[in-house]
The first five atom37 places (N, CA, C, CB, O) and aatype in JSON, in Angstrom:
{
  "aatype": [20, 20, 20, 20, 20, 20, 20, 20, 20, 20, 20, 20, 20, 20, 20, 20, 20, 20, 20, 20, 20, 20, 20, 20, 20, 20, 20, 20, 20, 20, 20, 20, 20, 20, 20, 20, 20, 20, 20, 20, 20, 20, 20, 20, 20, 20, 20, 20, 20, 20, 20, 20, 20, 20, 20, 20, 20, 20, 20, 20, 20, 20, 20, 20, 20, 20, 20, 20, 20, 20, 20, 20, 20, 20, 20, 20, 20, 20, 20, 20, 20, 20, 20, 20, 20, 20, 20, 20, 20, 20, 20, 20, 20, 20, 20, 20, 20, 20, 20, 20, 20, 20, 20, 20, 20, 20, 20, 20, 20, 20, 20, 20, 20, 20, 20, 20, 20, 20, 20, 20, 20, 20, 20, 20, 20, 20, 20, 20, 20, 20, 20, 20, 20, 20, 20, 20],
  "atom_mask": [
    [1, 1, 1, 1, 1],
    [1, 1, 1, 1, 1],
    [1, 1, 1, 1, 1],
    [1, 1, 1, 1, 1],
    [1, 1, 1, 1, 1],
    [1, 1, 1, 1, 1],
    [1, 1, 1, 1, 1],
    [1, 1, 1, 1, 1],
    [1, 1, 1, 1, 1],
    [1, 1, 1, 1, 1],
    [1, 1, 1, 1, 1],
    [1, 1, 1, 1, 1],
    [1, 1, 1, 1, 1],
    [1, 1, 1, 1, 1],
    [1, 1, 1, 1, 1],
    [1, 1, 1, 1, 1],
    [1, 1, 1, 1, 1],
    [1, 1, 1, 1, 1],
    [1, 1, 1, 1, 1],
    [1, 1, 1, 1, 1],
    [1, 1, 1, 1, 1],
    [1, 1, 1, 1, 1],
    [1, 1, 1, 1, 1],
    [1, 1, 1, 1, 1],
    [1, 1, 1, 1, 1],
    [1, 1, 1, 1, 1],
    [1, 1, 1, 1, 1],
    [1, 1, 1, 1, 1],
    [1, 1, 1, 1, 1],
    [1, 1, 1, 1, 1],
    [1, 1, 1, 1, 1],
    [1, 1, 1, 1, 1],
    [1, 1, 1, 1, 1],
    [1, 1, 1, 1, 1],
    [1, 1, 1, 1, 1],
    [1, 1, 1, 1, 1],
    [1, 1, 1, 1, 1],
    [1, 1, 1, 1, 1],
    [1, 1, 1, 1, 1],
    [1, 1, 1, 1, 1],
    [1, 1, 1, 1, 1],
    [1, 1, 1, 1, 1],
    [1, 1, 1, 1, 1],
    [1, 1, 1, 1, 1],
    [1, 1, 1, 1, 1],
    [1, 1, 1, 1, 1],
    [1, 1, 1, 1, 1],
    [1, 1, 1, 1, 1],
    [1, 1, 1, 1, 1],
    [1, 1, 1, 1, 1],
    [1, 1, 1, 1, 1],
    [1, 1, 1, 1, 1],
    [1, 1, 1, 1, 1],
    [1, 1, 1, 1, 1],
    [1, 1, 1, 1, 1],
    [1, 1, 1, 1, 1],
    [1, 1, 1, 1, 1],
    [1, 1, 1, 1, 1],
    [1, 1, 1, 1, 1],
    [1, 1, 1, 1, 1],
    [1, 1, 1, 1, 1],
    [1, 1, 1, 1, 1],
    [1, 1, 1, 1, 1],
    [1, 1, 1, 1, 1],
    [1, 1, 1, 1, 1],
    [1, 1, 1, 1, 1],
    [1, 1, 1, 1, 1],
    [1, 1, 1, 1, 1],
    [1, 1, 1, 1, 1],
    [1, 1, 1, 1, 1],
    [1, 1, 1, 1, 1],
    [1, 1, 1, 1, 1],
    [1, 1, 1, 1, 1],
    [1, 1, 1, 1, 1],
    [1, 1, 1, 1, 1],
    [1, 1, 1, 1, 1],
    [1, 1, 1, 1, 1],
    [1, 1, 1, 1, 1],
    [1, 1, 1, 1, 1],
    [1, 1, 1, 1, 1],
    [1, 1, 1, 1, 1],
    [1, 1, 1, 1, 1],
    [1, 1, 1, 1, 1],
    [1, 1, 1, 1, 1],
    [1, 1, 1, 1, 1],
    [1, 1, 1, 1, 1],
    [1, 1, 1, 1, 1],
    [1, 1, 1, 1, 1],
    [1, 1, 1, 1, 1],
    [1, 1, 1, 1, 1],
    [1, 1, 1, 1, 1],
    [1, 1, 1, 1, 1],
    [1, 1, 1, 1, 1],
    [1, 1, 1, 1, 1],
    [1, 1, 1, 1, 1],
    [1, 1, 1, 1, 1],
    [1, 1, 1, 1, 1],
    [1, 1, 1, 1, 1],
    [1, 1, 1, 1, 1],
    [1, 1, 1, 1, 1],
    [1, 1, 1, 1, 1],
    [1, 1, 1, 1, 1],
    [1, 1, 1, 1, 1],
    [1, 1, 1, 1, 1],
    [1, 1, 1, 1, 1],
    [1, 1, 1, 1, 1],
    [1, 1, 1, 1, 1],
    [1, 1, 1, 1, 1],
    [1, 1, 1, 1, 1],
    [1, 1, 1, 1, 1],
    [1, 1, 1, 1, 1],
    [1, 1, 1, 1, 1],
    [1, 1, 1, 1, 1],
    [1, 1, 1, 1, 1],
    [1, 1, 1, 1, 1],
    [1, 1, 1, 1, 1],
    [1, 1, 1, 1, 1],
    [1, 1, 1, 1, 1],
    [1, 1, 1, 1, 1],
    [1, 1, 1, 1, 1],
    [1, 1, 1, 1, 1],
    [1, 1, 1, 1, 1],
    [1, 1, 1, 1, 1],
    [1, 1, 1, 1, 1],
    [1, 1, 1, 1, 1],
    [1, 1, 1, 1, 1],
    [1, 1, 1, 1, 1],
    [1, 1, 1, 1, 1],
    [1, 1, 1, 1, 1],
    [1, 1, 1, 1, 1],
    [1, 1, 1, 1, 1],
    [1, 1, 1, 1, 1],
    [1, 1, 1, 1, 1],
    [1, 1, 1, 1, 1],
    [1, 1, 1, 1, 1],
    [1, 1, 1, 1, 1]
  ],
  "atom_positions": [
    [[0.84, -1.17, 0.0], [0.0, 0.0, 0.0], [0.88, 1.24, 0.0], [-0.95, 0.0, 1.21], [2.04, 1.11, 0.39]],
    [[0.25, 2.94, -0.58], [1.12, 3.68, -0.4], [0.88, 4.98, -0.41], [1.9, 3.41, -1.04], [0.28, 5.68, -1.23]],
    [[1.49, 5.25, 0.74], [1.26, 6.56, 1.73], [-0.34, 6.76, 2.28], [1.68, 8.04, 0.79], [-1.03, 7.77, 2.23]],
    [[-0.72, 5.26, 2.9], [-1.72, 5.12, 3.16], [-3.11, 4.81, 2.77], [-1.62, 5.66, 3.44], [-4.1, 4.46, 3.42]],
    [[-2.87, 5.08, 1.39], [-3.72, 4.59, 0.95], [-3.48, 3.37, -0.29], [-4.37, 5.65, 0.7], [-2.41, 2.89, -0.67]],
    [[-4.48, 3.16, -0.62], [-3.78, 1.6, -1.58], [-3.94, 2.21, -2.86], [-4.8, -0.23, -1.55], [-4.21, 3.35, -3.24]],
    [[-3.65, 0.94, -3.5], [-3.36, 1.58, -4.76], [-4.24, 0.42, -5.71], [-1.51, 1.77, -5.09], [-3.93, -0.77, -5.7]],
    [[-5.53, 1.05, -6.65], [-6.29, 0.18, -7.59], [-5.91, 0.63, -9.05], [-7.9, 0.3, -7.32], [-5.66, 1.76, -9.47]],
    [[-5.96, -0.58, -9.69], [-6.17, -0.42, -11.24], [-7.29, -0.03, -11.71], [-6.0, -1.5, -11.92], [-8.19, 0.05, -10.89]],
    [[-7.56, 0.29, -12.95], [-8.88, 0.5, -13.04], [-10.13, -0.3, -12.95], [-8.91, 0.91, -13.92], [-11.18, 0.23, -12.59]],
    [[-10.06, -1.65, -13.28], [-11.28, -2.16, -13.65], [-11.77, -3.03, -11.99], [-11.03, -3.28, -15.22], [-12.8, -3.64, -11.73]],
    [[-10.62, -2.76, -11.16], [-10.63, -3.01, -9.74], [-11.95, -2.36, -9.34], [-9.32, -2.43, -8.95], [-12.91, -2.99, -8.91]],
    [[-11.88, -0.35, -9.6], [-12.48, 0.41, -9.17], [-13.74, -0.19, -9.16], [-12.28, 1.49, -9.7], [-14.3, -0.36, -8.08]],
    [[-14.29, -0.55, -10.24], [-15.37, -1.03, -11.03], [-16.26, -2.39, -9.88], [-14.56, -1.69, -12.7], [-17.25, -2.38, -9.14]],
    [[-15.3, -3.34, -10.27], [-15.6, -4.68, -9.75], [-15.91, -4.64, -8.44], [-14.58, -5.61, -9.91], [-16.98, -5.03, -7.99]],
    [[-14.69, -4.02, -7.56], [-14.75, -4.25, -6.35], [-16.15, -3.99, -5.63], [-13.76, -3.56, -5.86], [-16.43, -4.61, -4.61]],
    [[-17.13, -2.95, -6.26], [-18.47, -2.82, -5.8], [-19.27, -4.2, -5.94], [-19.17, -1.67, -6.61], [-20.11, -4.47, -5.08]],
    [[-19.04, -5.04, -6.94], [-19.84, -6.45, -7.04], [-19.43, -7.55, -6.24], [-19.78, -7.01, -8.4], [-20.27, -8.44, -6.14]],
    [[-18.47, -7.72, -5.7], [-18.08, -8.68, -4.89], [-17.58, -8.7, -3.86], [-17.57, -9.21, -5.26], [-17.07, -7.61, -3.63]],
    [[-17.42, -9.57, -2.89], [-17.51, -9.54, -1.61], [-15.91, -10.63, -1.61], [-19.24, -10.12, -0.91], [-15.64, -11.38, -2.55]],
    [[-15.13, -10.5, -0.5], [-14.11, -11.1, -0.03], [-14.52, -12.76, 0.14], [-13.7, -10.33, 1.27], [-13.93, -13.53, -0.61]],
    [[-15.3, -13.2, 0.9], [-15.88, -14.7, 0.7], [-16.06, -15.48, -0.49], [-17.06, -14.74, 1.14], [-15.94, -16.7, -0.66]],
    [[-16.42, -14.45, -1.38], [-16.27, -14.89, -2.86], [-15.28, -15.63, -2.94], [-16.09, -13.88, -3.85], [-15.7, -16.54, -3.66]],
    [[-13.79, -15.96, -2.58], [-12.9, -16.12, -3.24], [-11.56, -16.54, -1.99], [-12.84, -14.82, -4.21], [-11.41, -15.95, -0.92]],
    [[-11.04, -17.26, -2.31], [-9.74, -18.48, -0.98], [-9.52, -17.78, -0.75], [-8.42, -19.55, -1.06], [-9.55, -16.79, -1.48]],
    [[-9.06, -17.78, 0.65], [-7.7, -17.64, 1.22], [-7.13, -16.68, 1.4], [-6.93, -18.13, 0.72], [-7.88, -15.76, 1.75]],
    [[-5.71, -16.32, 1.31], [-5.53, -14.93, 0.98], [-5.64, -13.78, 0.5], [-5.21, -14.83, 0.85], [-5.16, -12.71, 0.86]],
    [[-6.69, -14.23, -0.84], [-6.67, -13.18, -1.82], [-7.86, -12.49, -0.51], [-7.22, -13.63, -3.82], [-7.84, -11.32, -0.12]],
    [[-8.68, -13.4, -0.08], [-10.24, -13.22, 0.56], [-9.6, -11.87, 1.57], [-11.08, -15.01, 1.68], [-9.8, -10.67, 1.42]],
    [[-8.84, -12.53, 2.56], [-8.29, -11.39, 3.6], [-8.14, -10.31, 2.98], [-6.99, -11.62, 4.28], [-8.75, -9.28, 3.28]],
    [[-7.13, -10.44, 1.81], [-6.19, -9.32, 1.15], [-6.91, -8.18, 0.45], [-5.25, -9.96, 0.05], [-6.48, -7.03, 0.36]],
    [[-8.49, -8.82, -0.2], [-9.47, -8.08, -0.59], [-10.28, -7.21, 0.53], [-10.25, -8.96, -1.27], [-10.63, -6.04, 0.33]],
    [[-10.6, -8.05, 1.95], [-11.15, -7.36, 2.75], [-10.58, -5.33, 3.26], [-11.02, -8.5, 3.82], [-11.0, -4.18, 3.13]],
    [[-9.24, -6.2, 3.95], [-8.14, -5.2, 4.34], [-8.18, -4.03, 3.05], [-6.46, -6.08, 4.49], [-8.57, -2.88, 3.29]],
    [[-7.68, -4.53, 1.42], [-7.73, -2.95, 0.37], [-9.38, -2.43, 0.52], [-7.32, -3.34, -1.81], [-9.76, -1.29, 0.24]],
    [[-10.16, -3.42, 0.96], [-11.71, -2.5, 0.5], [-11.89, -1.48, 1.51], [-13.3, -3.49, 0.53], [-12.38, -0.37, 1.26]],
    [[-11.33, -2.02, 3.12], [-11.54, -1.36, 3.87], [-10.84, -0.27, 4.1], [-11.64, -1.9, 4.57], [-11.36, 0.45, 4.96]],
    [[-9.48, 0.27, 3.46], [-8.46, 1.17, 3.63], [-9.36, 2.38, 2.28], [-6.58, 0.31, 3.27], [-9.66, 3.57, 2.37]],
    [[-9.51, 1.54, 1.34], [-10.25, 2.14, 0.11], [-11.56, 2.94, 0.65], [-10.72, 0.88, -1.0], [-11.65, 4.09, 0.23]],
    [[-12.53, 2.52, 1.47], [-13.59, 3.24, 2.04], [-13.14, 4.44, 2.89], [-14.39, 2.33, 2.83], [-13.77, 5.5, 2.88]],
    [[-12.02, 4.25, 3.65], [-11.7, 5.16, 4.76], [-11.04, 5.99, 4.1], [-10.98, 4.68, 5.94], [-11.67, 7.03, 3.89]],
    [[-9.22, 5.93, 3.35], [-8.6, 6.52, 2.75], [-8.36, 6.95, 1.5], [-8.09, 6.26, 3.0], [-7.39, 7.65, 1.22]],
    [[-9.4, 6.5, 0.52], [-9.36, 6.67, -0.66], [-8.4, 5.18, -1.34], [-8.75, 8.2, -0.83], [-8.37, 4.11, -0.72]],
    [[-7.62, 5.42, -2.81], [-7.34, 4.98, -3.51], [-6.33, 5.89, -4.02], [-8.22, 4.57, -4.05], [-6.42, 7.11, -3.86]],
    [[-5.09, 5.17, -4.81], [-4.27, 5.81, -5.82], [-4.44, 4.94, -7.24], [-2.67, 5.88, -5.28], [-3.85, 3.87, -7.42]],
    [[-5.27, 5.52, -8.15], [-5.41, 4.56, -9.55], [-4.1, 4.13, -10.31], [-6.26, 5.37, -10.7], [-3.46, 4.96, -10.94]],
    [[-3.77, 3.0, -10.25], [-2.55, 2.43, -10.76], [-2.94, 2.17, -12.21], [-2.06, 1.1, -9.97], [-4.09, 2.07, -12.62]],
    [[-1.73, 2.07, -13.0], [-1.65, 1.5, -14.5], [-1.58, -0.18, -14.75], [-0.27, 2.13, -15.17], [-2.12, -0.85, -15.63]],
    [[-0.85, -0.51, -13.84], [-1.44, -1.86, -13.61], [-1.01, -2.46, -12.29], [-1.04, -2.81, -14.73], [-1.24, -1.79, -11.28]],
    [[-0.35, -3.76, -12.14], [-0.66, -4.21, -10.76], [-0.93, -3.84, -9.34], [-0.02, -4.72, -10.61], [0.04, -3.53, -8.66]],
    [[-2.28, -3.82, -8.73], [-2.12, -3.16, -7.54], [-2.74, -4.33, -6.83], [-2.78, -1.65, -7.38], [-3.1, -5.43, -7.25]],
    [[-2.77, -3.52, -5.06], [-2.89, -4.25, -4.07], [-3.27, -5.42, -3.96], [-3.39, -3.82, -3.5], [-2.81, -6.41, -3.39]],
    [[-4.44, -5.13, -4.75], [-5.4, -6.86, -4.67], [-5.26, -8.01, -5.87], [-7.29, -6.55, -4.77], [-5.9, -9.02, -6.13]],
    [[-3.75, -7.17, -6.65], [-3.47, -7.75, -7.98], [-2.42, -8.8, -6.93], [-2.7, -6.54, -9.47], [-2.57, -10.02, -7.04]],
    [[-1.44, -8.28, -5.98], [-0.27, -9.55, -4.98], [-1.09, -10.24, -4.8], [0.57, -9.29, -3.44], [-0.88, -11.23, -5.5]],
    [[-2.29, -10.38, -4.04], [-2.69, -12.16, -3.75], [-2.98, -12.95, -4.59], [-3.76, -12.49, -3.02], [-3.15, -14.12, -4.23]],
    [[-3.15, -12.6, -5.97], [-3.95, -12.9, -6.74], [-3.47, -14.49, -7.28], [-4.04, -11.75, -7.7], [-3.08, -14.1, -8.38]],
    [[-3.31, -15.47, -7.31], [-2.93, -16.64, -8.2], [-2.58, -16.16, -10.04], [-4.39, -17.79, -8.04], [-1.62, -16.48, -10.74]],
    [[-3.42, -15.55, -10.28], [-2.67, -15.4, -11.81], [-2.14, -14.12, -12.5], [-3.63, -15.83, -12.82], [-2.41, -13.62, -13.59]],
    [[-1.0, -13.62, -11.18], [-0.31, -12.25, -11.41], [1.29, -13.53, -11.54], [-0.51, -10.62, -9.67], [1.5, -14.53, -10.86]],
    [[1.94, -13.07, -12.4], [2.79, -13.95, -12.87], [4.35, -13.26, -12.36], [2.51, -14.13, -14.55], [4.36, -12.04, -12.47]],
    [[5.33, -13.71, -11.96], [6.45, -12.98, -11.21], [6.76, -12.07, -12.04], [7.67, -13.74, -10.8], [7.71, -11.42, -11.59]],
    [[6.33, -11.6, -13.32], [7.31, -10.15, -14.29], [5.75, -9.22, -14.06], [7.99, -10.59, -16.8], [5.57, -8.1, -14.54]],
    [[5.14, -9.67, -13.56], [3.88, -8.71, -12.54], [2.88, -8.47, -14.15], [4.75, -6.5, -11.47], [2.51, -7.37, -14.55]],
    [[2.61, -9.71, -14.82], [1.37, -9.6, -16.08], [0.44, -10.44, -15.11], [1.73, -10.45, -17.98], [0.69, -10.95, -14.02]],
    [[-0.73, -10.43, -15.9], [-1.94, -11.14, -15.58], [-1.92, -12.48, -16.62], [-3.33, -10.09, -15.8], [-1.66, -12.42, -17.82]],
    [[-2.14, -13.27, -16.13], [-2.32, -14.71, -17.29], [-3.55, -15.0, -17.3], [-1.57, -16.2, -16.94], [-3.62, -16.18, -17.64]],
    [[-5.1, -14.35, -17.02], [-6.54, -14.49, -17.02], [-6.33, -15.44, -18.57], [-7.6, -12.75, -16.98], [-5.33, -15.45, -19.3]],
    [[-7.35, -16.01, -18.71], [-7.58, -17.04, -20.12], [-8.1, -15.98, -20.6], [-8.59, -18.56, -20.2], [-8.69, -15.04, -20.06]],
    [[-7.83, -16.22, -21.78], [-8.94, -15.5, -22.71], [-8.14, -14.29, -22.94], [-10.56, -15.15, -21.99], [-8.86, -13.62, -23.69]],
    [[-6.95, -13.56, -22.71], [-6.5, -12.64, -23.04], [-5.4, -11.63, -22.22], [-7.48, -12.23, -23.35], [-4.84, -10.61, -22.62]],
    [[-5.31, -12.29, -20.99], [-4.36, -12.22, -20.21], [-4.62, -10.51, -19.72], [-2.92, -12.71, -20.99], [-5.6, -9.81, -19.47]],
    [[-2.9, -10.33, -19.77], [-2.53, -9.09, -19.44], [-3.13, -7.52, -20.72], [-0.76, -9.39, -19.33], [-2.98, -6.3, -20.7]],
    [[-3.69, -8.33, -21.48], [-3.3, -7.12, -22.96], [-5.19, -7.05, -22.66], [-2.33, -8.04, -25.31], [-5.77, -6.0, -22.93]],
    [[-5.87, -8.07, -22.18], [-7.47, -7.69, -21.63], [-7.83, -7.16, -20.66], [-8.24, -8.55, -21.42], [-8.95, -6.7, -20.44]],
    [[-7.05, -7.17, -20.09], [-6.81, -6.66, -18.3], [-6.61, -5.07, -18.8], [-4.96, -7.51, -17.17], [-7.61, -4.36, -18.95]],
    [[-5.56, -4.67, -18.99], [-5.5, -3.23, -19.57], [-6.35, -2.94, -20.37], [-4.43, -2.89, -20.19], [-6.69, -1.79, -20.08]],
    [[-7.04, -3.37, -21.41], [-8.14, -3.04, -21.88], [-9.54, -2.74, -21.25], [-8.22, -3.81, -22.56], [-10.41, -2.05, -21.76]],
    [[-9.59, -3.41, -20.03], [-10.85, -3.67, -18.92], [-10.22, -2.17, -18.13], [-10.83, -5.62, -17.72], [-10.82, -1.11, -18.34]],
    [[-9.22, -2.18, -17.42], [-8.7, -0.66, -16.84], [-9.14, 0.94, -17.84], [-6.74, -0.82, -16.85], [-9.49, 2.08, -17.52]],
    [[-8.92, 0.29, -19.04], [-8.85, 1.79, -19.81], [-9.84, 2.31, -20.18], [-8.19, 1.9, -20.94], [-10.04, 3.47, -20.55]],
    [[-11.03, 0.74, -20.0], [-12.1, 1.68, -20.0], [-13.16, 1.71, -18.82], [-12.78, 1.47, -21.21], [-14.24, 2.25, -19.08]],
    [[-13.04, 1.37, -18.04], [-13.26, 1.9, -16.44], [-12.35, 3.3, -15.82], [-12.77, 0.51, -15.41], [-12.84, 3.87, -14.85]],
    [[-11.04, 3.81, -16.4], [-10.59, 4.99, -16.25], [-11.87, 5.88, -17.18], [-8.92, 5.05, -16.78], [-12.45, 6.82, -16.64]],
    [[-12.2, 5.44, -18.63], [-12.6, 6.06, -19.34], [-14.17, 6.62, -18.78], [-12.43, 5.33, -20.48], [-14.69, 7.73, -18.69]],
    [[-14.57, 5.3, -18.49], [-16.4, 5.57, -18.32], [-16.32, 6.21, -16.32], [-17.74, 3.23, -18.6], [-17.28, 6.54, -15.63]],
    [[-15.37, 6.19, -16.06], [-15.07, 6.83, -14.32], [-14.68, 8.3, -14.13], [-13.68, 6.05, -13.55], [-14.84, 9.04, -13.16]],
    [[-14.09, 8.52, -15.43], [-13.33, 9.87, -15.65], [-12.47, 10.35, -14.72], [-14.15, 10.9, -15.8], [-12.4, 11.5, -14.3]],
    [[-11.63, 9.18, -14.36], [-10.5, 9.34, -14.05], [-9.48, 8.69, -14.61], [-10.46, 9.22, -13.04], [-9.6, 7.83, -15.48]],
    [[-8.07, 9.25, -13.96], [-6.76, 9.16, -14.59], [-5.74, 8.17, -13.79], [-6.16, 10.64, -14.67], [-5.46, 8.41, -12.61]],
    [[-5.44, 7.53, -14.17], [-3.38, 7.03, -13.41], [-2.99, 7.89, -12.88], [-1.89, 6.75, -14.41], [-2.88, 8.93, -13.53]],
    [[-2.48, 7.88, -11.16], [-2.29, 8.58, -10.24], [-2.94, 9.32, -9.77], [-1.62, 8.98, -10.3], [-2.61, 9.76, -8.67]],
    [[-4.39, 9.88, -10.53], [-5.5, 9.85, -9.59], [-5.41, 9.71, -7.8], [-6.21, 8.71, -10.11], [-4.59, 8.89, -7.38]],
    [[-6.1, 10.35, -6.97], [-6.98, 10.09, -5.88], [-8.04, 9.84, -5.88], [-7.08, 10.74, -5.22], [-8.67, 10.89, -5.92]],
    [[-8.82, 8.82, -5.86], [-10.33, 8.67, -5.92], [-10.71, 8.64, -4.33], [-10.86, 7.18, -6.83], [-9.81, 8.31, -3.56]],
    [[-11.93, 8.94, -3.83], [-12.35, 8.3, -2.73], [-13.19, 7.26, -3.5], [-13.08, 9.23, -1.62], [-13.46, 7.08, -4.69]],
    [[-13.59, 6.5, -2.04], [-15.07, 5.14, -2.72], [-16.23, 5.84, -2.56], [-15.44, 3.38, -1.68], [-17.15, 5.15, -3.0]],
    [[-16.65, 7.0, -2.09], [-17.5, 7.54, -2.62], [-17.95, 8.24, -3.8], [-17.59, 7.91, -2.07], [-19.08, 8.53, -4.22]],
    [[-16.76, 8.45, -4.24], [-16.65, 9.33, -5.79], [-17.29, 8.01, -6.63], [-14.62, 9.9, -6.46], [-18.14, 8.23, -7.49]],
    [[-16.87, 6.67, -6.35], [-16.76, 6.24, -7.3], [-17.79, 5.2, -7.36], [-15.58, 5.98, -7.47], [-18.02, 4.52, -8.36]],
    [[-18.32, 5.11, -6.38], [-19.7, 4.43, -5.75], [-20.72, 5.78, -6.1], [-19.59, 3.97, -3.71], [-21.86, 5.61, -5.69]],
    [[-20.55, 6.67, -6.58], [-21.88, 7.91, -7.42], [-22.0, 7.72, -8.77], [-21.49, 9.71, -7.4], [-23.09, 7.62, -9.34]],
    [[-20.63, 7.64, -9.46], [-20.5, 7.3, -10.52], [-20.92, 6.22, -11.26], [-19.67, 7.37, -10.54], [-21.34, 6.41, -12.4]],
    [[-20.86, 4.64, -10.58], [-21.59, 3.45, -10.8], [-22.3, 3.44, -11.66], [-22.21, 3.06, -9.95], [-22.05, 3.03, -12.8]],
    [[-23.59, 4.0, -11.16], [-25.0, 3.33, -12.27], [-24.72, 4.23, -13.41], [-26.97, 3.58, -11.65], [-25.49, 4.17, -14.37]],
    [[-23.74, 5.05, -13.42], [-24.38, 6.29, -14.88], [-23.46, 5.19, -15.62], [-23.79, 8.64, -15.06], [-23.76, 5.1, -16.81]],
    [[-22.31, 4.26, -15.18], [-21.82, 3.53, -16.28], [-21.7, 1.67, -16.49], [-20.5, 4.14, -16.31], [-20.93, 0.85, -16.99]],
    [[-23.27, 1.72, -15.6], [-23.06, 0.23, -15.62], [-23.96, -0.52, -17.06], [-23.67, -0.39, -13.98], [-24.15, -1.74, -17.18]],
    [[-24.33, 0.3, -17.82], [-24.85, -0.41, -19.2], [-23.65, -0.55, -20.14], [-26.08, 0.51, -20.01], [-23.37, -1.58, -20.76]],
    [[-22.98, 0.61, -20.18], [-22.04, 0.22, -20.69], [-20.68, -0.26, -20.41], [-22.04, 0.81, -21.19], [-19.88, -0.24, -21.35]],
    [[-20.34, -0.61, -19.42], [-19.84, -1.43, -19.05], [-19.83, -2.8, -19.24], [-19.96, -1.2, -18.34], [-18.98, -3.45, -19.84]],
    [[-20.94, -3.23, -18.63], [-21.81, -4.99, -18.92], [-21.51, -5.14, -19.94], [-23.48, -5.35, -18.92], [-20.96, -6.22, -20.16]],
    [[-21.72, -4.01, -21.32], [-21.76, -4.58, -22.88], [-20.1, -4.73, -23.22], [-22.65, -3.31, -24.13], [-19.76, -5.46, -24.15]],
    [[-19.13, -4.02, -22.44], [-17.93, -4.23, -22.87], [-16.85, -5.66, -21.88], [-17.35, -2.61, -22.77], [-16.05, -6.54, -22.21]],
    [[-17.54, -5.13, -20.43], [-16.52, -5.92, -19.42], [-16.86, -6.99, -19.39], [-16.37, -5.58, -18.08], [-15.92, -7.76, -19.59]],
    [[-18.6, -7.84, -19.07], [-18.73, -8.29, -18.15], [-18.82, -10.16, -19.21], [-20.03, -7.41, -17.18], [-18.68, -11.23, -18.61]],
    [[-19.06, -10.07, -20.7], [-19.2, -10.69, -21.55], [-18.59, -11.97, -20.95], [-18.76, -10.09, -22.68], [-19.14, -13.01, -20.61]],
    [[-17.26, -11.59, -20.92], [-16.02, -12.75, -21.09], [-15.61, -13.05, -19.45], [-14.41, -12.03, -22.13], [-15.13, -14.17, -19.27]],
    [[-15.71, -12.29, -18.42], [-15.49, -12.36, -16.85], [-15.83, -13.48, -16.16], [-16.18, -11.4, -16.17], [-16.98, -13.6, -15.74]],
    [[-14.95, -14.38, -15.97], [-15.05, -15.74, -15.25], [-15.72, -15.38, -13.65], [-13.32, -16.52, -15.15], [-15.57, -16.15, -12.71]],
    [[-16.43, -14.15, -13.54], [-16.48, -14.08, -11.9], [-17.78, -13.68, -11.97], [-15.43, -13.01, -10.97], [-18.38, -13.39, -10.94]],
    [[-18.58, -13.59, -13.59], [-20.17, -13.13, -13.21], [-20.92, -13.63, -12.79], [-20.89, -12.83, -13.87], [-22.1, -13.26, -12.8]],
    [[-20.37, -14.89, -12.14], [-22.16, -15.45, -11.46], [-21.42, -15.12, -9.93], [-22.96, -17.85, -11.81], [-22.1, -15.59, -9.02]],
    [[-20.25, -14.46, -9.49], [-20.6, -13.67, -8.59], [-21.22, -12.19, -8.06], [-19.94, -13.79, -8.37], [-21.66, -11.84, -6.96]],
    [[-21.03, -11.38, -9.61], [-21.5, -10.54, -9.74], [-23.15, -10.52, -9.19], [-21.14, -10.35, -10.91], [-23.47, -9.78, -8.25]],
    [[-24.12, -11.37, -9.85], [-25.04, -11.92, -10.51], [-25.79, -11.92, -8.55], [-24.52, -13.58, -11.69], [-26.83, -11.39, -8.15]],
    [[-24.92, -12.61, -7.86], [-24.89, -13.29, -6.8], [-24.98, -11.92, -5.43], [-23.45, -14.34, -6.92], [-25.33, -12.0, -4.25]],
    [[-24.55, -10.97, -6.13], [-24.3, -9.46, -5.32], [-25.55, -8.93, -5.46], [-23.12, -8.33, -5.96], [-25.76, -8.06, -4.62]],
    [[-26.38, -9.11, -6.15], [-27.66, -8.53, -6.19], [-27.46, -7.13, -6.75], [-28.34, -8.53, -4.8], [-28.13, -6.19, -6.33]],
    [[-26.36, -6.97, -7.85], [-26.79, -5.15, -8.16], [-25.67, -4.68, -7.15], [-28.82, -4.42, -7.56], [-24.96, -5.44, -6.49]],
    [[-25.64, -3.84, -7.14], [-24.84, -2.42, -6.85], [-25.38, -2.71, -5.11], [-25.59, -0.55, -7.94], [-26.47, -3.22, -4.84]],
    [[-24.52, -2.35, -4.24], [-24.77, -2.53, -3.38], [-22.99, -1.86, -2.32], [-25.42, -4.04, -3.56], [-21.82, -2.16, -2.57]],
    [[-23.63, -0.78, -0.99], [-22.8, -0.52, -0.18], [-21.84, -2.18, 0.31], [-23.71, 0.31, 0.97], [-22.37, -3.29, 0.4]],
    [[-20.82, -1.96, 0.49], [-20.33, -3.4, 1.54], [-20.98, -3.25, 3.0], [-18.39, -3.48, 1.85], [-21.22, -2.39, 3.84]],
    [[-21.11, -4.58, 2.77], [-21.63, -4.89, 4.47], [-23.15, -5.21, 4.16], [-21.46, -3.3, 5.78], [-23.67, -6.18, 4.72]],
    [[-23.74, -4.58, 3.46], [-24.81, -4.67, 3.05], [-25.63, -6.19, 3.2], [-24.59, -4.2, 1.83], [-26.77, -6.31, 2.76]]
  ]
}
């Protein structure tokens, strides 16, 4: 994390509203709890690519790419650029999670039609019931 606050990629910003830490083993589960909760209190620094919740991850590869199927690291940046795009924010950015929890619904149609197609994690999405505060 850094200078207190953590640090998200873009399509993090996005997701992290649909899913919950239980979703998912082990460390990543903790590792997701701890960035959501620093992210609510202290904001965010928007990274270009690997951040906080990208280290626990099983398919962040040691030269720090993503190996997701279907398109790896070169879809991953594609999923960021346009969650910077439809968020209207930038790399190195400060976001709070409130900025970005307002923003949500004005870009979740188009989103779905670009992100959510190919995302091995939508029947957790699906499973979140919609847009929803954590804790909820």
């Amino acid at each position: 994390m850094h200078l207190g606050h953590v640090r998200l990629r873009g399509h993090h910003l996005v997701c992290t509203h649909f899913y919950r830490g239980a979703d998912f083993p082990g460390e990543f589960s903790r590792n997701l709890e701890r960035v959501m909760t620093d992210f609510e209190h202290k904001g965010a620094i928007v990274e270009a690519g690997p951040d906080d919740l990208c280290v626990h991850c099983g398919r962040l590869t040691e030269n720090g790419e993503c190996k997701l199927e279907g398109g790896g690291e070169s879809s991953i940046r594609g999923l960021d650029a346009l969650a910077l795009t439809l968020l209207q924010v930038g790399v190195r950015d400060h976001v709070t999670y409130e900025t970005i929890l307002d923003r949500i619904p004005n870009i979740l149609v188009r989103w779905k039609q670009f992100a959510c197609h190919d995302c091995d994690l939508c029947n957790t999405c699906r499973n979140s019931q919609g847009l929803m505060a954590r804790g909820a």
